[in-house]
C-alpha positions as CSV (number, residue, x, y, z in Angstrom):
1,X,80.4,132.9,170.4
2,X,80.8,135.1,167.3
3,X,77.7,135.1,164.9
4,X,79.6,133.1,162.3
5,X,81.0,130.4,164.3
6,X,77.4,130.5,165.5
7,X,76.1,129.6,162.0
8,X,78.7,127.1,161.3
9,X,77.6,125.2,164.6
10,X,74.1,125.1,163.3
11,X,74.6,124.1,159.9
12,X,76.6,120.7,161.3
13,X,73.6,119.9,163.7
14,X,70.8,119.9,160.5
15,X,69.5,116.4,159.4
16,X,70.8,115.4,156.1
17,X,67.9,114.9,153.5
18,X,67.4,111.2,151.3
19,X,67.1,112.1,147.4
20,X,63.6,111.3,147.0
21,X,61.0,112.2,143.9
22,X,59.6,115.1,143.2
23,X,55.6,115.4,142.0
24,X,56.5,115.8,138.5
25,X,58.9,112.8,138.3
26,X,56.1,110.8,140.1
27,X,53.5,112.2,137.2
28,X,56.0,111.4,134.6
29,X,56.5,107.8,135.8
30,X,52.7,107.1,136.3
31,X,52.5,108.3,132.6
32,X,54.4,106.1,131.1
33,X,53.3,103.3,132.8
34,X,49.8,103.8,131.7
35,X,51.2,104.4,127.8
36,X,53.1,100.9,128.6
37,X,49.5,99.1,130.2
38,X,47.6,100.7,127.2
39,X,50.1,99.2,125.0
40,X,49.9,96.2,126.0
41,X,46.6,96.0,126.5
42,X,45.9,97.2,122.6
43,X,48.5,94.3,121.8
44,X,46.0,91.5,123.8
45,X,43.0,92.5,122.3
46,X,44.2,92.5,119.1
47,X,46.2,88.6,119.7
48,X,42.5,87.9,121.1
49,X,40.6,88.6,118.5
50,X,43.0,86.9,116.2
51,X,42.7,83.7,117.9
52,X,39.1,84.5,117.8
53,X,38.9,84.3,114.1
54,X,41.4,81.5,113.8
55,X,39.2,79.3,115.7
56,X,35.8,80.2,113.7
57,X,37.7,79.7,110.8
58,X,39.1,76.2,111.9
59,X,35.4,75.3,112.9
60,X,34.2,76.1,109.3
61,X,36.7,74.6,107.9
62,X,35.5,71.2,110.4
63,X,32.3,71.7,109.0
64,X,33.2,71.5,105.3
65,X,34.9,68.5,105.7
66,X,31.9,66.8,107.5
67,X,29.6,68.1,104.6
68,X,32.1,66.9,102.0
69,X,32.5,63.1,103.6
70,X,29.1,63.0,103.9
71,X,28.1,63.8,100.1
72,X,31.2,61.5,99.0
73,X,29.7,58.3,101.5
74,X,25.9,58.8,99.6
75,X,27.6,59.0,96.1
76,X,29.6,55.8,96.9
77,X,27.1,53.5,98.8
78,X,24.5,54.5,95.7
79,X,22.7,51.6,94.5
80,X,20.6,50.4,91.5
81,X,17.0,50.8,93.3
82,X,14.2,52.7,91.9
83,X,12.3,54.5,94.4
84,X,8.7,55.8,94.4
85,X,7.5,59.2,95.4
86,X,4.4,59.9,97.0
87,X,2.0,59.4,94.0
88,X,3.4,55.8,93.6
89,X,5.2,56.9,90.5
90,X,8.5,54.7,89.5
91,X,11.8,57.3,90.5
92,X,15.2,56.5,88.8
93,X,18.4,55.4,90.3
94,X,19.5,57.9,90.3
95,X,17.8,61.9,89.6
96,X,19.6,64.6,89.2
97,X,20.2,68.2,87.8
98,X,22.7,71.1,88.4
99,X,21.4,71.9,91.6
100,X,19.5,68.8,93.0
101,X,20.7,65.2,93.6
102,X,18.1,62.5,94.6
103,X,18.7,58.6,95.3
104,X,19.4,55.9,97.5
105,X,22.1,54.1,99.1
106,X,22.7,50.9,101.2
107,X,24.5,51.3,104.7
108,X,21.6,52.6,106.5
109,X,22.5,52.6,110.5
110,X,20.4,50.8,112.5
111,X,21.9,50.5,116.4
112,X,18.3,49.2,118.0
113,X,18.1,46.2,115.1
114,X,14.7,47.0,113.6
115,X,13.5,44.9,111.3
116,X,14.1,47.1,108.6
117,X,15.8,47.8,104.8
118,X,19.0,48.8,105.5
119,X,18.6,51.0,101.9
120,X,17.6,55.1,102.7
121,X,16.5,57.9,100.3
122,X,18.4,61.1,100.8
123,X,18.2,64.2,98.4
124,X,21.0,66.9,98.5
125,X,19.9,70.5,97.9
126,X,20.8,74.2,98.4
127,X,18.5,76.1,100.6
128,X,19.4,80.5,101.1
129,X,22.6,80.0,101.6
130,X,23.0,75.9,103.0
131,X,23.5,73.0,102.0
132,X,20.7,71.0,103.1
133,X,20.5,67.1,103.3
134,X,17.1,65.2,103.5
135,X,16.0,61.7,104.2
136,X,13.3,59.3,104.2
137,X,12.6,56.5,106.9
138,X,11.3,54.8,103.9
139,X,12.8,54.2,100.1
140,X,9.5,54.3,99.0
141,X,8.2,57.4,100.3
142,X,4.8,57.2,101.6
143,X,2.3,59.8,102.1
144,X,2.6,59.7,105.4
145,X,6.5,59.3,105.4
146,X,7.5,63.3,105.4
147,X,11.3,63.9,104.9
148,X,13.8,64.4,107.4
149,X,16.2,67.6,106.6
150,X,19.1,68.9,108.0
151,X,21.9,71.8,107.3
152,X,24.9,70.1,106.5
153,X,26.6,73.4,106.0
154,X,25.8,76.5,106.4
155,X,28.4,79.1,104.0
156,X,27.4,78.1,100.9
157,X,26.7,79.9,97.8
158,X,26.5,78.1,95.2
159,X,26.5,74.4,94.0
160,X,26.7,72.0,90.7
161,X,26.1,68.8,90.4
162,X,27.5,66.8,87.0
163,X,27.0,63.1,85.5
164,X,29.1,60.9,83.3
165,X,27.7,58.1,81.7
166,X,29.6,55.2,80.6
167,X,31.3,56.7,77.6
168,X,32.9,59.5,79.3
169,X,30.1,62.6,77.9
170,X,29.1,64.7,80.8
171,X,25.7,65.7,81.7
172,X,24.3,68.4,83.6
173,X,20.7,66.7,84.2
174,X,20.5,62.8,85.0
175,X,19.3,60.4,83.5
176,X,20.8,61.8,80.0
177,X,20.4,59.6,77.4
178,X,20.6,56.3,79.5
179,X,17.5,54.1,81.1
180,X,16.2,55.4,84.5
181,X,17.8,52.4,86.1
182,X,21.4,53.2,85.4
183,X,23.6,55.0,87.4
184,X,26.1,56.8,85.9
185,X,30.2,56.4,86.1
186,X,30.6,59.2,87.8
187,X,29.6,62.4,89.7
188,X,31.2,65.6,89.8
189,X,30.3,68.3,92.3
190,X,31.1,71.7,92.7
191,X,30.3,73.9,95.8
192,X,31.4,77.5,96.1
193,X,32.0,78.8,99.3
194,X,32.8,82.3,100.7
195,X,35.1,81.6,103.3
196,X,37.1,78.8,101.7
197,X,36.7,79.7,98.2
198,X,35.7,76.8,95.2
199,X,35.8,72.6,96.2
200,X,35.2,70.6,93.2
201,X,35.3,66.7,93.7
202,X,34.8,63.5,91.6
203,X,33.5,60.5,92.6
204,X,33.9,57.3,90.7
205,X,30.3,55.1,90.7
């Protein structure tokens, strides 16, 4: 055989080659899929922690309500009965300032049927930073009767309380200019919080 044809023979007997990759479109391909995983992994996190903060929020937002109906039931279920504190001395309606609200309301729960006034002294207060309701297990407190307290709510940072009497002045202590054993017309609140900014009610006596 001449050399050539020789050559020509050989070439038809190689194996043809697949198209495969070569290392540097295998390193560019696993780059890209780690820019695409880191991506989407930033995009999670941040969808995570936004949830995150959506559901603290709606929680505090639970909590303010509760604290809200709560202060609103005592204001409405007030009732005209002095109270005693733990010297025996005669207590108004009704006492109040900017910053403190003391008296008693009817509606007291009683699931186990005690014998027992269905009446209960509460006080509303702000404590570093909460809004903290007390009770007593008796209108008249005894000595031996200490108050039961409770945070109502925790992100407050400020609160007023206002009265009106029954000519429509407002007072910012209570009792104004009325007996101790009136209540007033109405009671105005303010409560400033950080998250949710200012809630003002008014509740008609």
């Amino acid at each position: 055989l001449y050399p050539h044809r020789f050559c020509a023979a050989m070439n038809g007997l190689r194996p043809k080659l697949s198209p495969g990759f070569t290392l540097v479109e295998l390193l560019v391909a696993v780059l890209v899929f780690g820019l695409l995983a880191a991506s989407a992994y930033g995009g999670l996190n941040a969808l995570s922690a936004a949830v995150g903060a959506q559901r603290d929020r709606s929680l505090a937002f639970a909590g303010l309500q509760r604290a809200v109906a709560t202060l609103d039931s005592d204001l409405r279920q007030l009732v005209s009965r002095r109270g005693r504190d733990r010297a025996g001395r005669l207590l108004p309606v009704l006492a109040g300032d900017s910053q403190i609200l003391l008296g008693r309301r009817a509606g007291r729960m009683n699931p186990a049927e005690l014998p027992r006034s269905q009446l209960q002294q509460f006080e509303w207060r702000l404590e570093q930073g909460a809004l903290v309701r007390r009770s007593w297990p008796e209108v008249d407190s005894a000595p031996d009767s200490p108050p039961t307290g409770r945070t109502v709510f925790a992100q407050v940072t400020a609160i007023e309380f206002r009265f009106r009497d029954s000519s429509g002045a407002w007072y910012r202590q209570w009792p104004a200019a009325n007996p101790p054993q009136l209540l007033p017309s109405a009671v105005e609140y303010v409560v400033d919080t950080p998250v949710f900014g200012t809630v003002r009610r008014v509740v008609a006596l």
